[in-house]
C-alpha positions as CSV (number, residue, x, y, z in Angstrom):
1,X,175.8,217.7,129.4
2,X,175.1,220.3,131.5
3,X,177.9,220.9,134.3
4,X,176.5,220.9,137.8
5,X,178.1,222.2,141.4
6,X,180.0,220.1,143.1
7,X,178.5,220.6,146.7
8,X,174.1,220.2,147.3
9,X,172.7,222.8,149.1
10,X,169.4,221.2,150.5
11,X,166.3,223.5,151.8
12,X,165.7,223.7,154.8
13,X,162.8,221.5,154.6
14,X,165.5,218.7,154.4
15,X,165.3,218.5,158.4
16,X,164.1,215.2,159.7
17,X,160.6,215.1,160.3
18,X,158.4,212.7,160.9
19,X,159.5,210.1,159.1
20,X,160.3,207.1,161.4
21,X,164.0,206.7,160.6
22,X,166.5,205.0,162.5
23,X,169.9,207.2,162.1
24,X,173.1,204.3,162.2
25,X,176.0,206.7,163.9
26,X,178.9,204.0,162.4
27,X,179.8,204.8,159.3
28,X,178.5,202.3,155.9
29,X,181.3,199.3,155.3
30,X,183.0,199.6,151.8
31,X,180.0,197.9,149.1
32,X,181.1,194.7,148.0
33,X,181.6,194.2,144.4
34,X,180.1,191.8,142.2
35,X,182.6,189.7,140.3
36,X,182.6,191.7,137.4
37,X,185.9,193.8,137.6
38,X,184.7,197.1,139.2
39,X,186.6,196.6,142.3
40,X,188.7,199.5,142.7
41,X,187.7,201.1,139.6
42,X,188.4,204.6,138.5
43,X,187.1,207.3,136.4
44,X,190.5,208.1,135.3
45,X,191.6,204.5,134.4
46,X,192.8,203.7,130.8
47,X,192.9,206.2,128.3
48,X,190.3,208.6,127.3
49,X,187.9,207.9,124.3
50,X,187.4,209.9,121.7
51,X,184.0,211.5,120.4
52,X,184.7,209.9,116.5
53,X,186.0,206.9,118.4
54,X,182.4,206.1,119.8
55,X,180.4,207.1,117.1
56,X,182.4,204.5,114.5
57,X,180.9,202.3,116.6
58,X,177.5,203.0,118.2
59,X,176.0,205.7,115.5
60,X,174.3,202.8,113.4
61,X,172.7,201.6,116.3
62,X,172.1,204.2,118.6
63,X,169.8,205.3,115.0
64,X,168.2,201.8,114.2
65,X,164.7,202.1,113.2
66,X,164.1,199.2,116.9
67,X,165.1,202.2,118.8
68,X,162.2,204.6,117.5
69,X,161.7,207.5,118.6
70,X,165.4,207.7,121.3
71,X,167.9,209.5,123.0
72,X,171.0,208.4,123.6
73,X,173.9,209.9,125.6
74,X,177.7,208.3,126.2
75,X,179.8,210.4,128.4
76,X,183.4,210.0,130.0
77,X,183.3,210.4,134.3
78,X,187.1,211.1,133.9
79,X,186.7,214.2,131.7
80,X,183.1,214.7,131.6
81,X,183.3,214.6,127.8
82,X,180.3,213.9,126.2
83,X,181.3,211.1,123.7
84,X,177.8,210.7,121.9
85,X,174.4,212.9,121.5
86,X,171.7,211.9,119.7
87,X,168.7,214.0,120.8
88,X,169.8,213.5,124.6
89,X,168.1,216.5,125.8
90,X,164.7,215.4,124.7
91,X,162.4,214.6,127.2
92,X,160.9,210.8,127.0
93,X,158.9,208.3,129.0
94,X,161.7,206.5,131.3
95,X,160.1,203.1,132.4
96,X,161.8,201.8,135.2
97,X,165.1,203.7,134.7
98,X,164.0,206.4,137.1
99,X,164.6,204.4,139.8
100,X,168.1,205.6,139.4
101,X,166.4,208.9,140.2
102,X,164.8,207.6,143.0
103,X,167.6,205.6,144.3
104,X,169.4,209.2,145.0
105,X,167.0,211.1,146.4
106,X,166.3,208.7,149.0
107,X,170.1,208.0,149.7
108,X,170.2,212.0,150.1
109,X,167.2,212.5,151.8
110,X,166.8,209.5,153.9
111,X,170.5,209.1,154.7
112,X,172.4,205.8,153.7
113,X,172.6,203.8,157.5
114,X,169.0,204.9,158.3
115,X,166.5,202.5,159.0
116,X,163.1,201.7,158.7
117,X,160.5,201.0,161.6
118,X,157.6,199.6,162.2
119,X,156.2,200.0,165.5
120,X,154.0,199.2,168.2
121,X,152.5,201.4,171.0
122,X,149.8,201.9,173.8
123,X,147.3,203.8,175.6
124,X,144.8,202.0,177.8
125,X,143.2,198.7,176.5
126,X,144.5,199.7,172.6
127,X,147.5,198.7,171.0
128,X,148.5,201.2,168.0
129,X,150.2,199.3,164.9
130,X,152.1,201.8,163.3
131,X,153.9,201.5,159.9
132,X,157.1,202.9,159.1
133,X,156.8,202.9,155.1
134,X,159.3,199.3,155.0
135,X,158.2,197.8,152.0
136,X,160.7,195.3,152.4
137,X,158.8,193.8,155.9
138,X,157.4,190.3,155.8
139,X,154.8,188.0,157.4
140,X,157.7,186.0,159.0
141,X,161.1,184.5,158.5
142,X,163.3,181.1,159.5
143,X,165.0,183.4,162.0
144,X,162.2,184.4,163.7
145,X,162.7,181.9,166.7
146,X,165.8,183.4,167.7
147,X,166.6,186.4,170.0
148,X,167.7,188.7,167.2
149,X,167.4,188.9,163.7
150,X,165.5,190.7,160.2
151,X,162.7,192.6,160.9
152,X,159.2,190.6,160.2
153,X,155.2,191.6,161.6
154,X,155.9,187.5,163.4
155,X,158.4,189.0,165.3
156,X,157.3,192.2,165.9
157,X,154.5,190.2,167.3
158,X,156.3,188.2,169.7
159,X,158.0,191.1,170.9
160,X,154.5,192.5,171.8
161,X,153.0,190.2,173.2
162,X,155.7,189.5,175.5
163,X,155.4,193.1,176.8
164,X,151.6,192.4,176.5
165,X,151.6,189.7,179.2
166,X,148.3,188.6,180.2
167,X,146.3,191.5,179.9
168,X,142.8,191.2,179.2
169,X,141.1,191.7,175.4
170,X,142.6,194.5,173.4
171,X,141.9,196.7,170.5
172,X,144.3,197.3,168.1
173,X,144.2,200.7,165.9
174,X,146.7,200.4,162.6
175,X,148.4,203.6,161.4
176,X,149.6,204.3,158.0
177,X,148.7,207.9,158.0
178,X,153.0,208.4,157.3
179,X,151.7,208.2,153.6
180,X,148.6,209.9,151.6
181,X,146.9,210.6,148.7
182,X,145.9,208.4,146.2
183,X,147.4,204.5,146.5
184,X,147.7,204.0,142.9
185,X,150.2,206.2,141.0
186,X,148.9,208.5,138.3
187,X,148.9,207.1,134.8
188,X,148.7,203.2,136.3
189,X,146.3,200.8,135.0
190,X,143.7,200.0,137.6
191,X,144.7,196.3,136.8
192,X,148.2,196.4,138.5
193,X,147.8,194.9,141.4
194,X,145.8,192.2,140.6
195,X,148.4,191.7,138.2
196,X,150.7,191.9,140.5
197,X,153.0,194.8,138.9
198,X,152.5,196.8,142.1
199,X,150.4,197.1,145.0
200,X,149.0,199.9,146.5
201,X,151.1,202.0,148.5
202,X,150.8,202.2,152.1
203,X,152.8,203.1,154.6
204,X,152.4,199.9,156.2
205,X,152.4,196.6,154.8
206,X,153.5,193.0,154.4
207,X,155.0,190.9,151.9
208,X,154.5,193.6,149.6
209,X,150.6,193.7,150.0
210,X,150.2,189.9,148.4
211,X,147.1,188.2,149.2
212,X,149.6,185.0,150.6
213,X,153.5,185.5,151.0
214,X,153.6,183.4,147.3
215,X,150.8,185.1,145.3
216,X,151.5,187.7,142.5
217,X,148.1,189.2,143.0
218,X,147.8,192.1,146.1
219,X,144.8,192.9,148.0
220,X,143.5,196.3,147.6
221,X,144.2,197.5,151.6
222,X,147.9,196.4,152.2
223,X,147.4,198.1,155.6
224,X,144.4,196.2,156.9
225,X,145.4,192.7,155.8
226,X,148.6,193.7,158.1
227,X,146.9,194.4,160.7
228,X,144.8,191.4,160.3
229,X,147.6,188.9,159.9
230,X,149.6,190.6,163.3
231,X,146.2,190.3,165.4
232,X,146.2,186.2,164.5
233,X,150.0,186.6,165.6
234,X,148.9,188.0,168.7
235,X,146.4,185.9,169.5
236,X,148.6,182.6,168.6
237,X,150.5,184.0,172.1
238,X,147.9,184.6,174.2
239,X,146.6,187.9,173.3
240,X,142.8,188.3,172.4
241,X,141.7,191.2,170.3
242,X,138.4,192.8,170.3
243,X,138.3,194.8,167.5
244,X,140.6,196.4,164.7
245,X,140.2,199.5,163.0
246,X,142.0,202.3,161.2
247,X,143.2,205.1,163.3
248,X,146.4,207.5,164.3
249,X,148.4,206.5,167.2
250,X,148.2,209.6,169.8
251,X,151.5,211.3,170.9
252,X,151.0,209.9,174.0
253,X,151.5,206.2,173.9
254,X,153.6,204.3,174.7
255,X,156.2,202.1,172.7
256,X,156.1,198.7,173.1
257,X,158.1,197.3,170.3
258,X,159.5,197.6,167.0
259,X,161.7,196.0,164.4
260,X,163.7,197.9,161.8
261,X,164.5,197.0,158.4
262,X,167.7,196.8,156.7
263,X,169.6,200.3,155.6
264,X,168.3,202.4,153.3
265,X,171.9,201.1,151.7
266,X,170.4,197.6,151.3
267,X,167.2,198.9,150.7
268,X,168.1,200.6,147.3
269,X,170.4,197.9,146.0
270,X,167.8,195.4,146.2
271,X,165.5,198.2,144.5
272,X,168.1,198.6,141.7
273,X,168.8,195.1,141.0
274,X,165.3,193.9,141.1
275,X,163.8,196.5,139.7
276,X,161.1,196.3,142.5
277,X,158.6,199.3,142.4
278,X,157.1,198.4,145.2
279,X,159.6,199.5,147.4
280,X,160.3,202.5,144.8
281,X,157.1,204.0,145.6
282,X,157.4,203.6,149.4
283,X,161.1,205.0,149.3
284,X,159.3,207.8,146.7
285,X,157.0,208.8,149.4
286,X,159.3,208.6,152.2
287,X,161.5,211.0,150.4
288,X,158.1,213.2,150.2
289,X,157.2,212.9,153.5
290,X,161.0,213.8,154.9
291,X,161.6,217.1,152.7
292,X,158.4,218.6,152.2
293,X,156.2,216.5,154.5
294,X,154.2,215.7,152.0
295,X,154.5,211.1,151.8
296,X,152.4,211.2,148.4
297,X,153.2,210.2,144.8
298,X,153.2,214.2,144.3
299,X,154.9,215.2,147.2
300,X,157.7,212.5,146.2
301,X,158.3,213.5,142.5
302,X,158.6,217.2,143.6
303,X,161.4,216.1,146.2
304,X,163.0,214.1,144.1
305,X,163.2,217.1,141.2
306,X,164.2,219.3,144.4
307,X,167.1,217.6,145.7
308,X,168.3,216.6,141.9
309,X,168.0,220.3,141.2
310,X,169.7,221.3,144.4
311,X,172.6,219.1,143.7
312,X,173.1,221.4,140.5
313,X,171.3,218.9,137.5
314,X,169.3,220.7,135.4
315,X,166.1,218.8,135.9
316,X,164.2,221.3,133.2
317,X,163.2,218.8,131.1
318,X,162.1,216.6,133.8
319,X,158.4,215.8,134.9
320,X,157.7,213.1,137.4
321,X,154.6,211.6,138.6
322,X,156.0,208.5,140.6
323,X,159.1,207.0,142.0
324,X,158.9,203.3,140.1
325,X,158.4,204.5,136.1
326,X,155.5,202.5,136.3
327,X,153.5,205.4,134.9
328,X,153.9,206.4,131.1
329,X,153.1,210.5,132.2
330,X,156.5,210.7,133.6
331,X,159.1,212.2,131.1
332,X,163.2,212.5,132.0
333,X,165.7,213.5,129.1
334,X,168.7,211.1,129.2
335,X,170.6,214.3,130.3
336,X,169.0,214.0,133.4
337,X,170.0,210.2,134.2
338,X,174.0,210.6,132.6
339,X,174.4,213.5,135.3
340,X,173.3,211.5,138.1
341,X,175.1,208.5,136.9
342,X,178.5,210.5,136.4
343,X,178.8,212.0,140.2
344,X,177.7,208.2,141.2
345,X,180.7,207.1,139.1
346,X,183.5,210.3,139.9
347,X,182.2,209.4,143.8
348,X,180.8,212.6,143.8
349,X,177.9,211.5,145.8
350,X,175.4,208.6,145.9
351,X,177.7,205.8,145.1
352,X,176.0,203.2,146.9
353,X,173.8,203.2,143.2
354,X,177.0,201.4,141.3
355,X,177.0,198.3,143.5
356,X,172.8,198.2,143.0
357,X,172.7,198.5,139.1
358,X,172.1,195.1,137.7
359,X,175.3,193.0,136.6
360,X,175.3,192.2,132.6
361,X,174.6,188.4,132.6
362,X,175.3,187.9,135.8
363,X,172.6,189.5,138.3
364,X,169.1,190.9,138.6
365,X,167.2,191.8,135.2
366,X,169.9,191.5,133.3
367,X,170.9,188.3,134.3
368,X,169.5,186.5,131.1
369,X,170.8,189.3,128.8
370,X,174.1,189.5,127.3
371,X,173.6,186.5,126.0
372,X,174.4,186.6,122.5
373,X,177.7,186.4,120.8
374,X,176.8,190.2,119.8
375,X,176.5,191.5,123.6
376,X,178.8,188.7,125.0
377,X,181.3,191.7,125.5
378,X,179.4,193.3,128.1
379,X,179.1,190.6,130.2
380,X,179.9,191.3,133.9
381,X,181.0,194.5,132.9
382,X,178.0,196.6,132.0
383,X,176.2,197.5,135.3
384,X,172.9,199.1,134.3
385,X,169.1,199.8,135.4
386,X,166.6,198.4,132.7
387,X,163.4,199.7,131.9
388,X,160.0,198.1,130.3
389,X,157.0,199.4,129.6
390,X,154.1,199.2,126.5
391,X,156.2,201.1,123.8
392,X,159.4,202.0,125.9
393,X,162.6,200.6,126.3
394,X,165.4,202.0,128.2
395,X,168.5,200.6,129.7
396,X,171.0,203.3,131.9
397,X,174.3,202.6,133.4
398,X,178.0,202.1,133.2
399,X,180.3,200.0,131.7
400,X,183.9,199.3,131.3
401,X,185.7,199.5,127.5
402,X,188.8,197.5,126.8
403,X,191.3,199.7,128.8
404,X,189.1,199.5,132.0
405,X,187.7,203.2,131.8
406,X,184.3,203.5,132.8
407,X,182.3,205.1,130.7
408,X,177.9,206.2,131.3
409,X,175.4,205.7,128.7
410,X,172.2,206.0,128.8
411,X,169.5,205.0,126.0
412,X,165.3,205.3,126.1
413,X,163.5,204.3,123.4
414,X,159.7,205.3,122.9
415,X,157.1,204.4,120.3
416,X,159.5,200.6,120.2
417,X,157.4,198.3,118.3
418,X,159.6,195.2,119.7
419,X,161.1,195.2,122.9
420,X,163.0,192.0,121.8
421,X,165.0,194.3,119.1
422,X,165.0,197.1,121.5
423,X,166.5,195.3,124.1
424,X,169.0,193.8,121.9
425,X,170.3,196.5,119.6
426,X,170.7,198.8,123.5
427,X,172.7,195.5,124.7
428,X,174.9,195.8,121.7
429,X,175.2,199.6,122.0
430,X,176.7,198.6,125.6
431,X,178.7,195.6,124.3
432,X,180.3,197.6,121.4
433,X,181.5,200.5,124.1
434,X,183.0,197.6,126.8
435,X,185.0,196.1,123.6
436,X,186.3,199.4,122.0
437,X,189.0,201.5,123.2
438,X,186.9,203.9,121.2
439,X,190.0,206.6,120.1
């Protein structure tokens, strides 16, 4: 591994821009823990492993032909030891395990307490429907009746409208212009959202761009069914609408309302544990659009290799072209992930990602793995981000050996011929560290 500086020096780009973030000034409650024994864990506990230790028990299957072509890296956050190598510094297609990636440059860039808006304003007869980049917003919730809850376009319309009163017919302009660029990432099938792998990103949506709040399949203009959907609200209350069209709010209007997601926090453990690119992307460009002011699939890969490099992890054999691993052009060594994993662990910085990484039989995408009496060791105590694609399997994370020291591993197979075997002999690479002492 290479050794990084302790402290991130950011750019002076890093200044919030225009991004619409809500800054929390209280400081983020402990994360709760999963029942999986990682409360109060620490990257000293138990003894230290030993480099022959590990390899008696992984180097058959960190080599098996269901791998392919792999890297696999084990490393100690108590010593910084690096336990097992097999071609770690080779750069390979990541699949969804760059959301770990992702998940700490939006904690750094974004802040952890910020929050997301979505907004309305106004000038004259035209009401301005601007989008904040929440991925997480829906059409409406249970709660919407009452006087304060979750963010949703239902209440963000009932807000407006009551502010609205009776004026006459209005025209309402919707703003997405936060993001640009292309709405597809580069390398994705033009099938995906019809598919419903991922929509197109906008920087202003609902229920993830689905055609209905239950459909897999996403329309092709996230933006303009929003707008759509919150001009019906509108009108259910009283308001008639003349028109709607695409447009920039001007500097001079006037708020009228606005809801605000949940904290970028809450934002990336749901991201983690789902494994939900949608709101990868929009975090991707959001972390774009607040360092270099560029809210793009491009100008969110090179902020994300910016602040990684900046916080001292040599990102050289890195090349990203999008935030969710959805594309097969991106290529990360496992070098890359064990670094950021380790100063997650040592509480170094970003260790909000722990409490987001799926729970080993327990939670998220790995809550039907583990299964076997093979991997039955790792239950609840491997924590790790998975990742799928056509010919790739990769699983990143930590987990805890017999004496309750965490240890990171990280494993990405390419050119896998079965995922089933893939994902099972990198389950048993995790399940034969949590049940070894490893000395």
């Amino acid at each position: 591994m290479v050794r990084r500086i302790s402290a991130v020096v950011l750019s002076a780009a890093m200044v919030l821009g225009a991004a619409p973030l809500v800054h929390a000034a209280d400081s983020l409650p402990a994360p709760s823990s999963a029942s999986s024994g990682w409360s109060a864990v620490s990257a000293q506990s138990g003894s230290a492993p030993t480099p022959a230790g590990v390899r008696s028990q992984i180097n058959r299957l960190a080599r098996a032909d269901a791998l392919r072509r792999s890297g696999v890296l084990v490393v100690d956050p108590g010593t910084e030891q690096t336990l097992f190598d097999k071609q770690a510094s080779r750069a390979l297609i990541p699949a969804s395990t760059v959301k770990i990636l992702t998940a700490a440059a939006a904690l750094e860039a974004l802040g952890p307490n910020a929050r997301l808006a979505t907004r309305t304003s106004q000038q004259g007869d035209t009401v301005y429907l601007i989008g904040g980049g929440d991925a997480t917003l829906p059409r409406a919730l249970k709660t919407d009746s009452l006087p304060q809850g979750p963010a949703s376009l239902r209440r963000l319309a009932r807000d407006t409208a009551t502010k609205l009163g009776t004026r006459n017919r209005i025209d309402i302009v919707f703003d997405d212009s936060l993001f640009s660029g292309r709405l597809l990432g580069p390398g994705w099938p033009k099938g995906f959202p019809a598919a419903g792998v991922a929509g197109p990103v906008t920087a202003l949506m609902i229920d993830q761009g689905r055609r209905t709040p239950t459909s897999r399949a996403r329309v092709n203009d996230p933006s303009e069914k929003a707008a759509q959907v919150f001009a019906n609200l509108l009108e259910k209350r009283g308001v008639q609408v003349n028109r709607i069209s695409r447009g920039v709010a001007p500097t001079g209007a006037s708020e009228v309302a606005r809801v605000e997601s949940a904290t970028i926090t809450e934002i990336v453990k749901e991201m983690l544990t789902e494994s939900d690119n949608d709101v990868a992307e929009a975090l991707g460009h959001l972390v774009g659009k607040e360092v270099l002011d560029d809210g793009s699939f491009a100008g969110g890969a090179q902020a994300t290799t910016q602040i990684l490099t900046n916080a001292g992890i040599d990102t050289s054999s890195m090349d990203l072209v999008d935030a969710s691993g959805l594309s097969g052009r991106n290529k990360v060594a496992p070098t890359v992930m064990a670094d950021v994993l380790v100063d997650v662990v040592r509480g170094e910085r970003w260790s909000q990602i722990v409490q987001g990484l799926a729970v080993a039989g327990v939670t998220g995408t790995l809550a039907d793995r583990f299964a076997t009496k093979a991997t039955s060791a790792g239950r609840g105590v491997v924590r790790a981000k998975t990742g799928t694609l056509t010919g790739v399997g990769s699983l990143a994370g930590t987990v805890l050996d017999e004496d309750g020291r965490p240890l990171v591993f990280v494993v990405i197979g390419n050119n896998v011929r079965s995922q089933a075997q893939a994902r099972d002999t990198m389950d048993r690479i995790a399940s034969r560290l949590a049940e070894c002492g490893c000395r």
